[in-house]
C-alpha positions in Angstrom: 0.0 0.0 0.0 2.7 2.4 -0.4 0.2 4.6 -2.9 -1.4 4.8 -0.2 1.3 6.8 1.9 1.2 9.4 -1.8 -2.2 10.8 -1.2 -1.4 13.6 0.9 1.4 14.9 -1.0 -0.7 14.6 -4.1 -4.0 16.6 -2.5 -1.7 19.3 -0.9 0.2 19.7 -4.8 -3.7 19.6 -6.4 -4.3 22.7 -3.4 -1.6 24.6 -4.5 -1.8 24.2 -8.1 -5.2 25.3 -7.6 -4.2 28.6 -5.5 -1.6 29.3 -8.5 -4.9 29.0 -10.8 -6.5 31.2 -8.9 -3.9 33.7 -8.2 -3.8 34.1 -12.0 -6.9 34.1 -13.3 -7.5 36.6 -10.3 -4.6 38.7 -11.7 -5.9 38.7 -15.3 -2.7 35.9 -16.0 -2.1 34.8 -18.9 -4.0 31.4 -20.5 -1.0 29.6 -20.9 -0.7 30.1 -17.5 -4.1 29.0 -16.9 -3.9 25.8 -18.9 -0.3 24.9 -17.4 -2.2 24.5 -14.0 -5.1 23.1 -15.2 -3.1 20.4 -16.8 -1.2 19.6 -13.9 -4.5 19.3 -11.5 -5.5 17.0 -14.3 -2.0 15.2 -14.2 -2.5 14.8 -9.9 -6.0 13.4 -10.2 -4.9 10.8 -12.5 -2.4 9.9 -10.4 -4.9 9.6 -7.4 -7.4 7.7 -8.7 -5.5 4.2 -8.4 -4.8 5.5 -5.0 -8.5 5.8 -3.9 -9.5 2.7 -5.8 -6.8 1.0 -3.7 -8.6 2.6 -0.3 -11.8 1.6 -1.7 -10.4 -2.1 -2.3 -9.0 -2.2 1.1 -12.2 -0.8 3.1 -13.9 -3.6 1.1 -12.0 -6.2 2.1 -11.9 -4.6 5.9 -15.7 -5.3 5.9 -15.7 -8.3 4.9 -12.9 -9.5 7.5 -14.7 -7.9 9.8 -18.3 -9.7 9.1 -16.7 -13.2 8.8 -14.7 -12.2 12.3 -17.6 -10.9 14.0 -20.0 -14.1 12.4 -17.6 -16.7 14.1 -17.0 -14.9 17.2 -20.8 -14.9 17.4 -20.7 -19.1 16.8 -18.0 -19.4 19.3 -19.6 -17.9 21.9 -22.8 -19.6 21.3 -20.9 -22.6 21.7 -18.5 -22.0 25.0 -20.6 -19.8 27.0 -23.7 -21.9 29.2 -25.4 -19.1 30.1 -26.4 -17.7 26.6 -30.1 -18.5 25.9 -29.0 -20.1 22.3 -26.1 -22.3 23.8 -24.9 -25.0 21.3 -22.4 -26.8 22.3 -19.8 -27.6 19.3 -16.7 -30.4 19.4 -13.7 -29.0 21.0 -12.2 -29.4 16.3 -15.2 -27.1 15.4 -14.8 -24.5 17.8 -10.8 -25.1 16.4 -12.5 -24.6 12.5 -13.9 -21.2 14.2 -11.0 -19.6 15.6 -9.0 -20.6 12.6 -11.5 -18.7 10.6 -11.3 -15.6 12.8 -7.6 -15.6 12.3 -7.5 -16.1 8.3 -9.6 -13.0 8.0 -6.9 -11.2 10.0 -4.2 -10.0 7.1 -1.3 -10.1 9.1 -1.9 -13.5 10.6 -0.1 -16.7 10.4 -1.4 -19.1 7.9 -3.6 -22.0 10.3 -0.9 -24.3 10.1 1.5 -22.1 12.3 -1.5 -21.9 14.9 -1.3 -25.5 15.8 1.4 -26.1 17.7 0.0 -23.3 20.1 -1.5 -24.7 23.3 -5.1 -24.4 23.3 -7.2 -25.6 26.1 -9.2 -27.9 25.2 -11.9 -28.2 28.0 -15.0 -25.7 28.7 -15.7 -24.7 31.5 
C-alpha cells in the first residue's frame, strides 16, 4: 500500500496548483498560464485515482474481514458460553475450525498451520 502513503502529498500539490490557478486568473494571468495548472490538476488526479481505488479495495475487504470475524465470534460464543439463551455446544475441532477462521480473516496473521502447535485448552468450563 505504499500509494497509499502518496495521497497527501498529491492533494496538498492539487491545493496549491489550484491557488496558482486562482492567483492568475484573479490577476488577469495569462491562459498559458491558466492551462499549465489546469493540466497539472489533471496530471495529480490521475495519479490519485489508483490511490483511492486501492482505499476503496481495502475498506472492502476490511468489511468483509470484519463480518466473517464478527460471524464466528458470534458461533463461538454460542458454543462456549452456558449461560447464553441459544447455547450450542460444538466439538472441541469445530470451535478449532472457528478460531482458525477468525484468524484467516486477519491479514497479518499466520497461515492456520503455524497456529497449531500453540497450546489451546481444550476443556470448557
Amino acid at each position: 500500500m505504499d500509494s497509499l502513503t502518496r495521497i497527501t502529498p498529491l492533494i496538498s500539490s492539487l491545493e496549491t496548483t489550484l491557488e496558482q490557478c486562482t492567483t492568475a486568473l484573479n490577476g488577469g494571468g495569462d491562459v498559458a498560464q491558466v492551462i499549465n495548472c489546469l493540466t497539472t490538476i489533471k496530471q495529480a488526479l490521475s495519479k490519485l485515482r489508483p490511490v483511492i481505488d486501492t482505499l476503496v479495495e481495502a475498506e472492502e475487504q476490511q468489511s468483509l474481514a470484519l463480518f466473517g470475524i464478527n460471524d464466528a465470534a458470534i458461533e463461538l460464543i454460542l458454543s462456549l458460553d452456558e449461560k447464553q439463551p441459544n447455547y450450542r455446544p460444538r466439538p472441541h475441532a469445530e470451535n478449532i475450525e472457528l478460531i482458525h477462521s477468525i484468524l484467516e480473516c486477519l491479514p497479518d496473521a499466520p497461515p492456520p498451520d503455524n497456529v497449531v502447535n500453540m497450546p489451546v485448552k481444550k476443556e470448557v468450563h
